[in-house]
N, C-alpha and C positions, 0 to 999 in steps of 0.2 A: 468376423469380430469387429466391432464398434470401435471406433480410436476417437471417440467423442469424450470430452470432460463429464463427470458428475457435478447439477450444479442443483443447490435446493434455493427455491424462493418462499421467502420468508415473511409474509405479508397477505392482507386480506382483500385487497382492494383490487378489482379486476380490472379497471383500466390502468393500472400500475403493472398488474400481472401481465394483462397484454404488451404493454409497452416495454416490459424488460425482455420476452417470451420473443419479440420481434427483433431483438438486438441481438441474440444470443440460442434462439434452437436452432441453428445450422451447422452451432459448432457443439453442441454442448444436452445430454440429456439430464432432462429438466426434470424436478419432482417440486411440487408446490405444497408448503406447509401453511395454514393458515391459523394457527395459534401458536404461543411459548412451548407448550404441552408437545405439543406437533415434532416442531423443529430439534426438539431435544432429543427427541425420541430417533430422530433420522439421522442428526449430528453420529450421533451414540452407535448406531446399527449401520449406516452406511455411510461413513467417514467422507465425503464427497470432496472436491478438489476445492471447492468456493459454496459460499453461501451468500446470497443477498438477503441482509436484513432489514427488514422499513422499521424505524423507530415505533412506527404505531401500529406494531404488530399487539393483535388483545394479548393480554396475557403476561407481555414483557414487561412493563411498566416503565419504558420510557430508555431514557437516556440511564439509569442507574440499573435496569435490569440487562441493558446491552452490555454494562463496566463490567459485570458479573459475569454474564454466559459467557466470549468472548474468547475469555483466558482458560475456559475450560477445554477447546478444542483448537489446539496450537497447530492441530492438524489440516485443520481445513480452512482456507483465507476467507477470511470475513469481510466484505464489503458494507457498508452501512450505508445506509438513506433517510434523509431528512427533508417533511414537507420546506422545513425553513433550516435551512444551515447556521450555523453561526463557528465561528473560527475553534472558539475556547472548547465547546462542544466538539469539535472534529477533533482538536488536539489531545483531550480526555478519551477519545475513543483510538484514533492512532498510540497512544500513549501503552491503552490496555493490549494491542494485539492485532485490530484493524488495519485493512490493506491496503482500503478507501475509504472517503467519507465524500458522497454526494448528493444532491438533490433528489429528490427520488422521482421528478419528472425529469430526468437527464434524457437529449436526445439519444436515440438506438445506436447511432454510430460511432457516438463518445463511449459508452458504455460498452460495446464492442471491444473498446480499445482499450478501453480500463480494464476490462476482465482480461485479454489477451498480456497486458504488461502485467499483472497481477498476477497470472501463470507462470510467470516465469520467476517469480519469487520477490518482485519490485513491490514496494508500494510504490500510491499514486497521490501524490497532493496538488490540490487545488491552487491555482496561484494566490488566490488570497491566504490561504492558510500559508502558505510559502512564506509569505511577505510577512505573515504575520508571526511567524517564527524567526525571520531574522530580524525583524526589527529588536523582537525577547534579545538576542543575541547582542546587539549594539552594547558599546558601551562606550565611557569618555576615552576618548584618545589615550589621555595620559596610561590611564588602564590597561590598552588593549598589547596584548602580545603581536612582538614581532611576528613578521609574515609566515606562517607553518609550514609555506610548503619551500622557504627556503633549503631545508635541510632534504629535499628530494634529489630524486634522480631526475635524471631526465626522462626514462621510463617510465619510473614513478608517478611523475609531478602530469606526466600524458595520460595514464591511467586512472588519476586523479578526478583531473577536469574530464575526461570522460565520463566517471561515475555522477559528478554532478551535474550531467545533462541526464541522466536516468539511464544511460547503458548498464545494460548486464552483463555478468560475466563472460558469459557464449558470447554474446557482441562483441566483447572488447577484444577476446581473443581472436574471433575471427581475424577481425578487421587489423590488429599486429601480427597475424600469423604465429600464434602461441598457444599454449594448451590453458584449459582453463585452471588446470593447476598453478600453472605458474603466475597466472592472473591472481589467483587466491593468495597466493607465497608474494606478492608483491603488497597487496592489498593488506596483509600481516605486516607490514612492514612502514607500508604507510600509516597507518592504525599507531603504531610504534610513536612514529617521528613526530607526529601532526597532535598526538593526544585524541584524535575523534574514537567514538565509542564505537559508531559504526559505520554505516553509506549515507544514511539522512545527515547525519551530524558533519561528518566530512563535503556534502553537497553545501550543506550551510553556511560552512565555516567559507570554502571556498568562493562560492555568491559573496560574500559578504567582505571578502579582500576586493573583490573586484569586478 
């Protein structure tokens, strides 16, 4: 029995097919859909673990046909690709349900890496998009609330800055010798104290003290 991921490629373009097909069939069987019609049909029937989407798949219509499909399968992480990136774009697609948003000539061994953190439940942001959600975050001094994570633990406030280097659950426990429950019950807690909604939002806030 195969311990390989389900992944669909989403896209028409064969040197695109080859170059993602080369990053990822060693770890991963691949099914290639090359229309809207296609993908929907696979999403729907064989729930796969990831899908790579190219914006300029026929049939999707773009940037507002990805906002739509997206949300319809919470099941299966969606990566997006863009001949041209743009931030505001990434952010609208991250916003809807996306895991990633990258270039869609990304080399093999980044996109290796993307998908592999993307498995484990993370999304993955670009540094520019990064920068470009904390800058949204700034505000005037006079404005900004005292420091969030003054009211932590010291467990806590460790767990913390862990999550915003992109550690995962399993990581962090490992690496304290804890169970990933309790990772989670701490994580509730900081969720609590900080006001962050989630792990992106806590990554940011925390970037953003320092």
């Amino acid at each position: 029995m195969s311990d390989k991921r389900g992944i669909l490629f989403a896209c028409d373009d064969q040197g695109v097919i080859d170059r993602w097909q080369s990053a990822l069939e060693s770890d991963a069987v691949i099914r290639i859909c090359r229309t809207r019609p296609e993908l929907v049909v696979a999403l729907d029937s064989t729930n796969p673990s990831q899908y790579l989407l190219d914006l300029r798949l026929p049939g999707l219509r773009g940037l507002g046909g990805a906002l739509s499909l997206i949300p319809r399968h919470p099941r299966s992480y969606c990566l997006v690709f863009s001949a041209i990136p743009l931030d505001d774009e990434g952010i609208q697609l991250l916003k809807a349900g996306a895991r990633a948003y990258c270039n869609r000539f990304i080399a093999p061994p980044l996109l290796q890496r993307i998908s592999e953190i993307v498995a484990t439940g993370e999304v993955w942001l670009g540094a520019s998009i990064m920068q470009h959600l904390i800058r949204g975050l700034a505000e005037p001094q006079s404005r900004r609330p005292d420091n969030p994570l003054i009211e932590l633990t010291d467990r806590e406030r460790d767990i913390a800055v862990r999550v915003s280097r992109g550690a995962s659950n399993k990581t962090i426990a490992r690496d304290l010798d804890i169970t990933e429950r309790t990772v989670k019950a701490h994580l509730t807690s900081i969720f609590g104290k900080t006001g962050a909604k989630d792990r992106l939002q806590l990554a940011l806030m925390i970037k953003e003290i320092g």
